[in-house]
C-alpha angles and dihedrals in degrees: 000000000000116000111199105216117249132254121243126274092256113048087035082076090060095062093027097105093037099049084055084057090050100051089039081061097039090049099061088041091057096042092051088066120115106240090240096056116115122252114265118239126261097281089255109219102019140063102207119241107118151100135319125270118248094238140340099259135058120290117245125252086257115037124178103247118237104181133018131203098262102052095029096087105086104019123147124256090265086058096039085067106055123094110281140199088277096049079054090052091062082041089071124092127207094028130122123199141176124218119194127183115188105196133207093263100054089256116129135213119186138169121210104198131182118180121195123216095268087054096255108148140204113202133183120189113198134189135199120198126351135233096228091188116144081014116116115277102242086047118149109228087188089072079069121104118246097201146357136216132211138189124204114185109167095350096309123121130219129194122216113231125156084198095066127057093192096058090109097057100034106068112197093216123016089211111038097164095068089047104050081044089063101042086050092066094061133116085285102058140069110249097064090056099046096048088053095051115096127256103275092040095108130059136189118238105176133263139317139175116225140143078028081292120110105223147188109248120207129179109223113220120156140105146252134188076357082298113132112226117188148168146110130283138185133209129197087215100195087069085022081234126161098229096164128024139159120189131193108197119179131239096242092063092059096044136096120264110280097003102081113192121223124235126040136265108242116216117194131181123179117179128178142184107248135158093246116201111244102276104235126162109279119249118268 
């Protein structure tokens, strides 16, 4: 079983309230699931403790931006739950992007995602090396999944599983979208860092075309708990999405109170323009 270290004390009060907003709308996601459904899979590159989605249904191809990168660190609550540059990011169709989390251990989540231009997505979560704490001691870690891959055809979700020949016609979340918005504002992902950061914390450093998007560049360099955190974004300013992003988050942050941990967490986020084929279930 893998145990993601806690955050201090003190910057634990700053997501309190919004991590009780998460698990009340997890909670009724995960109850609304038939019994038969399969298990989703471990959210791959996130550990959930974040904001809330802007709505509870997929966010249009062009959305009105709310808030853009250089004003977003340090906004209120109100501000914390309107749609942001990452949620834009899942607004955009025919686009495919990578997102990596290195954690303190060595081990490695990441989601490969491709979405089509109706918005239909096919997702794989992969994951590279498991904590096997609290499991038995003989235990294989080989029995594990490596990856996992998901399906998502008019905001339903279908997981992949050659155990299971009903798989197609049982979807496991009748509005993915809303839920992978909210996983993707945990502790492993950019958004949560970047709201916490200080105004000033963030710094224009021109433009630069990547992924096909020209983009706004910006350096990150702020602290929090005293704890630098610092990296490079870009925003495709026109849909105020974060189409490129890399995150250094320190140990401490990560650690338990008064045991702080050495080394960083590394956060990466590659996004490009491609003609994705129209995402459809896959034949028996």
């Amino acid at each position: 079983m893998e145990i993601m270290p806690t955050p201090s004390k003190k910057h634990l009060k700053v997501f309190a309230t919004l991590l009780l907003i998460w698990m009340t709308a997890m909670a009724c996601v995960f109850t609304q699931r038939p019994a038969s459904s399969p298990t989703p899979p471990e959210a791959g590159p996130t550990v959930p403790a974040g904001t809330l989605p802007n709505s509870p249904t997929p966010l249009p191809a062009a959305t009105e931006p709310s808030l853009d990168i250089a004003t977003q660190a340090g906004a209120s609550q109100d501000e914390l739950l309107q749609p942001d540059p990452l949620d834009h990011l899942l607004g955009m169709r025919s686009i495919q992007f990578n997102l990596t989390v290195t954690r303190l251990d060595g081990t490695m989540r990441s989601l490969d995602a491709e979405i089509d231009a109706a918005g239909n997505m096919h997702l794989i979560f992969g994951y590279q090396g498991f904590d096997l704490t609290g499991m038995p001691k003989d235990y294989d870690a080989k029995a594990l999944p490596t990856s996992a891959e998901i399906f998502v055809i008019d905001s339903k979700a279908y997981l992949s599983d050659a155990q299971d020949p009903n798989w197609r016609t049982t979807p496991f979340d009748e509005n993915y979208p809303a839920t992978l918005a909210l996983e993707l504002h945990g502790l492993e992902s950019p958004a949560m860092w970047l709201n916490l950061l200080p105004p000033g914390s963030i710094q224009s450093t021109g433009q630069e075309t990547v992924g096909g998007f020209t983009t706004d560049k910006y350096s990150v360099d702020g602290s929090v708990d005293g704890q630098k955190i610092s990296g490079t974004l870009w925003e495709e300013p026109q849909g105020d999405a974060l189409v490129q992003a890399e995150l250094h988050i320190p140990a401490a942050l990560l650690s338990p109170p008064g045991q702080p941990l050495p080394g960083e967490m590394l956060i990466t986020l590659k996004a490009q323009k491609k003609d994705v084929a129209p995402v459809v279930l896959p034949a028996q």
